[in-house]
C-alpha positions in Angstrom: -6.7 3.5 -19.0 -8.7 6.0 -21.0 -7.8 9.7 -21.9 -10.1 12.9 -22.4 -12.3 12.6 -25.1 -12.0 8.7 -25.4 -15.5 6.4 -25.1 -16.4 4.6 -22.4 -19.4 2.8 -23.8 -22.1 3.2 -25.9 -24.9 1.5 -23.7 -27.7 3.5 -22.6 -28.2 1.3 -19.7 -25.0 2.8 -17.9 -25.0 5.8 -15.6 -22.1 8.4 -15.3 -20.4 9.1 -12.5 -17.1 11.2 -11.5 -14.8 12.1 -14.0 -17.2 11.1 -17.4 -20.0 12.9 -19.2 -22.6 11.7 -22.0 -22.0 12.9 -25.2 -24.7 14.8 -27.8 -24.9 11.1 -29.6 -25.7 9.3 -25.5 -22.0 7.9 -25.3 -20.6 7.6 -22.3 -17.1 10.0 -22.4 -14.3 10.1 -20.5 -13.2 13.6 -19.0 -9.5 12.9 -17.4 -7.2 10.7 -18.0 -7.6 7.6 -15.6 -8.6 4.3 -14.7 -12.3 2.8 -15.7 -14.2 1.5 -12.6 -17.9 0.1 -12.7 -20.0 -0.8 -9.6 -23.2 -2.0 -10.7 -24.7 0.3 -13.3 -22.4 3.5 -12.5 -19.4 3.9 -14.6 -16.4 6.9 -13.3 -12.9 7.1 -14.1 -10.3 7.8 -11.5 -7.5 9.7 -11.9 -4.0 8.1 -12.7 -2.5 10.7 -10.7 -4.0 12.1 -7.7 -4.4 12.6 -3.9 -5.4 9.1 -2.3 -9.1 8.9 -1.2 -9.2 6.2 1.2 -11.9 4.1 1.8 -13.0 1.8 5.1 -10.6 -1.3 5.2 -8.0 0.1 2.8 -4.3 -1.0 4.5 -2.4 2.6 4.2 1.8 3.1 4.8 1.8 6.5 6.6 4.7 8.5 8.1 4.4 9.8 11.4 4.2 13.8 11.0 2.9 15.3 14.8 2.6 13.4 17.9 -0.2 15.4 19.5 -3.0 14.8 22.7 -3.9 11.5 22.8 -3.4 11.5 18.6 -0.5 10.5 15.9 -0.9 12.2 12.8 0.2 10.5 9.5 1.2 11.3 6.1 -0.6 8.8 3.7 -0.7 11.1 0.9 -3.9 12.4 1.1 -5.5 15.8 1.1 -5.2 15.8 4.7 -3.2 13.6 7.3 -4.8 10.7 8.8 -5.3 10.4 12.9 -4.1 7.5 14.8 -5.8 7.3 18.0 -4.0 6.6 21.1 -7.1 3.7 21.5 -6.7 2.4 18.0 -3.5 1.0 18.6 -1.8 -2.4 20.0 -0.4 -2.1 23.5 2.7 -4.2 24.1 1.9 -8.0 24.8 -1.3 -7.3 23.3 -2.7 -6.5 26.7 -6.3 -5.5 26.6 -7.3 -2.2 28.7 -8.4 1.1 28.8 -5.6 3.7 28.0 -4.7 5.9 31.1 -2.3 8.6 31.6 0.8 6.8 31.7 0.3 6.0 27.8 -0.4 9.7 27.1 3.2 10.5 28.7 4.7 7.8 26.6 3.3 8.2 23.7 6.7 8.4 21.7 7.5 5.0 23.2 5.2 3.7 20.9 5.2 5.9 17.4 7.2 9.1 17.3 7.7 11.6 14.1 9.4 10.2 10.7 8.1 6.2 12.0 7.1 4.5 9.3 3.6 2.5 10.3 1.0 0.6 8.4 -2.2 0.3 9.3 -6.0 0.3 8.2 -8.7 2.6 7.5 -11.2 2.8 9.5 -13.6 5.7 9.3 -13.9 8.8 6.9 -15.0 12.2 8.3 -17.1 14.5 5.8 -14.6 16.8 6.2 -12.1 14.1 4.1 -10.2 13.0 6.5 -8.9 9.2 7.7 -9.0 7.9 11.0 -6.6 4.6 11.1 -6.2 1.9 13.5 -3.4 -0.4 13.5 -4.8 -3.4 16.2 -4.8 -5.6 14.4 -0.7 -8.0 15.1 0.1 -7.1 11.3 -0.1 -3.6 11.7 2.2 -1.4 13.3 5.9 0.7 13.3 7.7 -0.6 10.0 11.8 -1.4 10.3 14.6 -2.6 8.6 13.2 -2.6 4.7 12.9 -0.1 2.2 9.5 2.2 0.8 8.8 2.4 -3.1 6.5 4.9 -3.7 4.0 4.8 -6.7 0.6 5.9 -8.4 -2.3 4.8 -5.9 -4.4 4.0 -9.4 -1.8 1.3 -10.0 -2.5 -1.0 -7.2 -5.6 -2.9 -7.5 -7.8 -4.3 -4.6 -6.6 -7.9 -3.8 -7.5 -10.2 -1.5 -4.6 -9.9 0.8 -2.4 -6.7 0.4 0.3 -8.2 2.9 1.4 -10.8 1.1 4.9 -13.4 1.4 6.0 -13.7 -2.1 7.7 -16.8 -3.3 11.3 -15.4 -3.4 11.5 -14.9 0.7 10.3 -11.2 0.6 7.7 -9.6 2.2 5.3 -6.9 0.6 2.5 -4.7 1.6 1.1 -3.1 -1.4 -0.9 -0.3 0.3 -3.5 1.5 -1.3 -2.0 4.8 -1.2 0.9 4.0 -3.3 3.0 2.9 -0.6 4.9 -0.1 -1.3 6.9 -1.7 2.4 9.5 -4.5 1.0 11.2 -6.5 3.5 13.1 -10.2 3.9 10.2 -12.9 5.0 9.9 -13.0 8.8 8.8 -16.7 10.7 5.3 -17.3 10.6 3.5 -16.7 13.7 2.7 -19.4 16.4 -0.8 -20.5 17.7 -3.3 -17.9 19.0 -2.6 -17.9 22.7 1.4 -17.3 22.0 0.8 -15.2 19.0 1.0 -11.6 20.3 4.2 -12.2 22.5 5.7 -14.1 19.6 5.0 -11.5 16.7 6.3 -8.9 19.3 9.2 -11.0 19.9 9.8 -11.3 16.2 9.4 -7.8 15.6 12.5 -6.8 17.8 14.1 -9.6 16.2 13.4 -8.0 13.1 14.2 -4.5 13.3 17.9 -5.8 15.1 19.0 -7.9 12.8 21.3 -6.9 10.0 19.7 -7.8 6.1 22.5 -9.9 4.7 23.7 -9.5 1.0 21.6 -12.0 -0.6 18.4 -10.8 1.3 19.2 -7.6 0.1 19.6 -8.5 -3.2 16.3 -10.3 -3.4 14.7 -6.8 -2.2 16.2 -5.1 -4.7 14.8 -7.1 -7.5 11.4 -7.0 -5.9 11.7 -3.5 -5.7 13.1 -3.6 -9.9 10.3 -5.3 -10.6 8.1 -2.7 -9.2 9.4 0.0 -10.8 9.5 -1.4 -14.3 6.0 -2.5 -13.7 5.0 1.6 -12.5 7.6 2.9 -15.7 5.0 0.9 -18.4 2.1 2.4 -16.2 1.2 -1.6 -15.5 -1.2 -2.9 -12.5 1.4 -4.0 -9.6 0.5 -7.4 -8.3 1.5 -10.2 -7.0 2.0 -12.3 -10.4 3.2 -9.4 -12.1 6.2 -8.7 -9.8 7.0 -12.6 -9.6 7.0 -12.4 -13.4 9.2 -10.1 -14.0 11.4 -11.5 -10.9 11.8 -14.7 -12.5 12.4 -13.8 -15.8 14.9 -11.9 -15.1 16.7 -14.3 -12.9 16.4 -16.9 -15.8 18.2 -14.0 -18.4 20.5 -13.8 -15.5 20.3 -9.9 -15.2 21.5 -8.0 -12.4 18.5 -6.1 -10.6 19.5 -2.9 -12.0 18.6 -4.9 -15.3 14.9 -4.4 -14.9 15.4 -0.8 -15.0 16.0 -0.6 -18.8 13.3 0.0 -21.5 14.5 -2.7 -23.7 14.4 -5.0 -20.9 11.0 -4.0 -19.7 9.8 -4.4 -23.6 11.1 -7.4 -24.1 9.7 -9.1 -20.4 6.1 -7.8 -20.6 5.9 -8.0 -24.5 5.3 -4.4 -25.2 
């Protein structure tokens, strides 16, 4: 992370781009305070605290604001709400056709305002804004866990941003800063049983009460997060399971992680 002022680098090989300028001596500066990123030759900073910018393939957490014609509008903390098509999503069973007028009617059967969903992007306007889709089985209407919100800038690009940790919780680490934690679901069955199973387990899911221990486990997770976010550290999947573990071996309540000290003395700051 870099502040106003600080520099960058001092090669000449480098080009600027958003949120740096070249100094009178040909250093690269920074102008905000942000994160450094590099793609190739061209060097920017983004902001640690901003509106999220999506880009084509980021997984997004959204909340449901309008149900309008043929569209869902979501809140993914952008500068403007993202569209969900009525096309773009899953229809039950995974049955493959075209969407007719029966699905415009029940449109609430589906997503209806202040649903939780996750899904991916998939286009950007010029204008700025998202269009999502969420066909894809691991997308869709999110139940029975909890949301941590936190800075965008702190979640890196991974591999897999819907990941099974080792302590039987479930995360998606979405690039707009919305963290989904959950207890660990079954793993889905072969290909040709897959969409009634998943659908199966998802009303499963939502109808089953979290038990104390499971909820317990979520809490930690959800510790962990925030101590990583209150030291203004990259969330990741080693970095939660870190602090998870260490402080099940100090044998500190979840509410433990939430104390400086504790933080300090875990991460060695």
């Amino acid at each position: 992370i870099v502040v106003p002022g600080q520099t960058i680098t001092s090669d000449p090989g480098l080009l600027k781009g958003h949120g740096t300028y070249t100094s009178a001596s040909g250093t690269l500066v920074s102008s905000n305070t942000g994160v450094v990123e590099r793609v190739n030759k061209l060097v920017c900073t983004r902001p640690v605290k901003s509106r999220y910018y999506g880009e084509v393939g980021d997984i997004v957490v959204g909340r449901v604001t309008e149900v309008g014609n043929k569209r869902w509008k979501l809140d993914i903390a952008a500068h403007k709400d993202a569209v969900l098509q009525l096309s773009s999503i899953n229809l039950p069973g995974g049955e493959q056709r075209m969407r007719n007028y029966d699905d415009q009617l029940q449109m609430r059967r589906f997503f209806e305002e202040g649903d939780l969903v996750s899904a991916e992007v998939q286009s950007m306007q010029s204008d700025g804004s998202v269009a999502v889709h969420t066909r894809s089985l691991k997308f869709g209407k999110l139940e029975n866990g909890m949301l941590f919100v936190a800075p965008s800038s702190l979640i890196p690009r991974l591999k897999q941003h819907v990941l099974s940790l080792d302590c039987s919780v479930d995360v998606i680490l979405a690039k707009n800063g919305r963290i989904w934690i959950t207890r660990s679901r079954e793993e889905a069955l072969g290909a040709e049983a897959e969409a009634e199973h998943i659908e199966f387990d998802d009303f499963r899911h939502a109808n089953t009460a979290v038990l104390p221990d499971e909820r317990l486990r979520i809490c930690r997770v959800r510790n962990s997060i925030a101590a990583l976010v209150a030291v203004s550290a990259m969330i990741t999947p080693e970095a939660i399971m870190h602090l998870y573990r260490s402080s099940e071996a100090r044998g500190l309540p979840p509410k433990g992680l939430l104390e400086p000290n504790v933080i300090a003395e875990i991460l060695q700051i």
